[in-house]
C-alpha positions in Angstrom: 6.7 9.3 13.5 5.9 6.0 13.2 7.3 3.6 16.0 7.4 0.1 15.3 5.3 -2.6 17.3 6.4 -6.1 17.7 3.0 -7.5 18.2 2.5 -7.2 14.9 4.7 -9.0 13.4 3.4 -11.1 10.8 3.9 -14.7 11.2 4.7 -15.8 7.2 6.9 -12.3 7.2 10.5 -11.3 8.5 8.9 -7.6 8.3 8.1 -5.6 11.5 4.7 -3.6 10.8 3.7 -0.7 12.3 0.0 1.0 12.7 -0.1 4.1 10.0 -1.1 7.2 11.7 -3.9 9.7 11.4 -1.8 12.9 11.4 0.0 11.6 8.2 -2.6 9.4 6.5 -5.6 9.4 7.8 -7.5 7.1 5.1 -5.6 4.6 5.5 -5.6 4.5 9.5 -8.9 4.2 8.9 -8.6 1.2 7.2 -6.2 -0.3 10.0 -3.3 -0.5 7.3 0.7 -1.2 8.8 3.9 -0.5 6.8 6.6 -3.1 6.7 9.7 -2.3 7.1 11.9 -2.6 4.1 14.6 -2.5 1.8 15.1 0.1 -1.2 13.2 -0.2 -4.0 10.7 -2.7 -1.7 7.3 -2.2 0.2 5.0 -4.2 2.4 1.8 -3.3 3.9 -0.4 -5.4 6.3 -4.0 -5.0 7.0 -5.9 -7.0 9.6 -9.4 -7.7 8.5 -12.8 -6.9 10.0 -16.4 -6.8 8.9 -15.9 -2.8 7.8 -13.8 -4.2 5.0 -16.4 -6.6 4.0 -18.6 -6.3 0.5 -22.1 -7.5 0.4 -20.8 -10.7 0.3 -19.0 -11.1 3.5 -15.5 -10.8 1.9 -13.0 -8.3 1.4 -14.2 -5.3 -1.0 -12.2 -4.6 -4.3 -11.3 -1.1 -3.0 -10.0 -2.6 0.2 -7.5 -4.8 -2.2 -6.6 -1.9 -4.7 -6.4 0.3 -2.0 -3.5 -1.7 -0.3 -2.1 -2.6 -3.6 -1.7 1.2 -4.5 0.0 2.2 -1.2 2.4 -0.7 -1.1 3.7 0.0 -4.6 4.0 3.8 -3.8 6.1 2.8 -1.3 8.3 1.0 -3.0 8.6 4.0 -5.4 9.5 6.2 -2.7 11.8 4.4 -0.7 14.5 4.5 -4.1 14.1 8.7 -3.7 15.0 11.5 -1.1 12.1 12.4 1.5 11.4 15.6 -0.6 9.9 13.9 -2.9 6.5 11.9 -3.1 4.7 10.0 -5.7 1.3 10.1 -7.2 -0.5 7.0 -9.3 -0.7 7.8 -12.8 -2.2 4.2 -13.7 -2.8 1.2 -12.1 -4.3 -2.1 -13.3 -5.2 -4.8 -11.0 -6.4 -8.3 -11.7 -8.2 -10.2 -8.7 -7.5 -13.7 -8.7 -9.2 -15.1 -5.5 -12.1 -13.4 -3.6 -10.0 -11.5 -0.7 -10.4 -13.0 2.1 -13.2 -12.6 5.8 -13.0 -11.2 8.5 -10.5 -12.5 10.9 -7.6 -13.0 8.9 -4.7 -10.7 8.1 -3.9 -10.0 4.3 -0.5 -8.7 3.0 0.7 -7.2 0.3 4.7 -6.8 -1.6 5.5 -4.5 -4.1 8.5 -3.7 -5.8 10.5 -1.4 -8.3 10.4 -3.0 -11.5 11.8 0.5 -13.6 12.7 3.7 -12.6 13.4 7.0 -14.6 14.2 10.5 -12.9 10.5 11.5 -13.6 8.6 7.7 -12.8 8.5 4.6 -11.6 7.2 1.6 -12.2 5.9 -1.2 -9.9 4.4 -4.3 -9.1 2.5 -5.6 -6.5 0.9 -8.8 -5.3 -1.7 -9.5 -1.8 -1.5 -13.0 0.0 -3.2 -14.3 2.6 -0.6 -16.9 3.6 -0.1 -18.7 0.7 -2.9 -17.9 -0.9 -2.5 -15.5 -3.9 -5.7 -12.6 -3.8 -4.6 -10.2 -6.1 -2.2 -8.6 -8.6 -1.0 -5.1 -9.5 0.9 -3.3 -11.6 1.1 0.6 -11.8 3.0 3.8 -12.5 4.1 6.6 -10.3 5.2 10.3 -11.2 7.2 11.3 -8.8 6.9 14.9 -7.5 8.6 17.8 -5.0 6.6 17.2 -1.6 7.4 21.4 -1.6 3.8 22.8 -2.5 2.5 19.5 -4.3 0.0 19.1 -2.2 -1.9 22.7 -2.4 -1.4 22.6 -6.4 -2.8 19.3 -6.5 -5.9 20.6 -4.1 -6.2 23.7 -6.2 -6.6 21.4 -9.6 -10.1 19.5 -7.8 -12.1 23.1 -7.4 
């Protein structure tokens, strides 16, 4: 369970975020990401950035931005469904606009629902930093029973 922390309010957001956890997602605590708080059909992420996020030019990697992208408009897709179900990226196409931002600074990103159908949804996203537009992101998600998704899916990568 996920508890929210006040701290981390983001000052150019009415969101409360709150850390991600290891036991549910343990890439993306790894990262450092925080959900936002949110209304149906909405998602917010926030990721505060340090030097492990950095490419070989001392600002935020792609994978960082389309990692953060992805998450916040699965989100989104699963806040309009019950908690048995889950969603999975079928595509996803992001255009950077801006390099991503150094160390220090604290990037967010919005997504919402821009079509759903019983099967999929479709979303898009953008990351600022403040004002300052990084990245854009569209993508569709196939939603799925949590019930035993997980160990088909594992079963398909062997």
């Amino acid at each position: 369970m996920i508890t929210p922390d006040a701290d981390h309010a983001h000052p150019l957001s009415d969101c409360v975020f709150t850390p991600v956890q290891a036991d549910t997602h343990p890439y993306l605590h790894a990262l450092g990401v925080m959900f936002g708080n949110c209304s149906a059909g909405q998602g917010r992420t926030l990721l505060p950035l340090t030097d492990s996020h950095m490419n070989s030019w001392g600002i935020t990697h792609g994978g960082v931005l389309m990692t953060l992208l992805d998450v916040t408009m699965a989100n989104a897709a699963r806040s309009l469904v019950s908690d048995e179900r889950g969603v999975v990226t079928v595509e996803m196409k992001t255009t950077f606009l801006q390099p991503g931002g150094v160390a220090g600074i604290k990037i967010e990103a919005s997504a919402s629902v821009v079509f759903q159908s019983t099967t999929m949804c479709f979303c898009e996203a953008e990351i600022c930093d403040g004002e300052r537009l990084i990245a854009k992101a569209s993508g569709t998600f196939k939603y799925l029973k949590i019930a035993n998704s997980a160990a088909q899916l594992r079963r398909m990568c062997r």
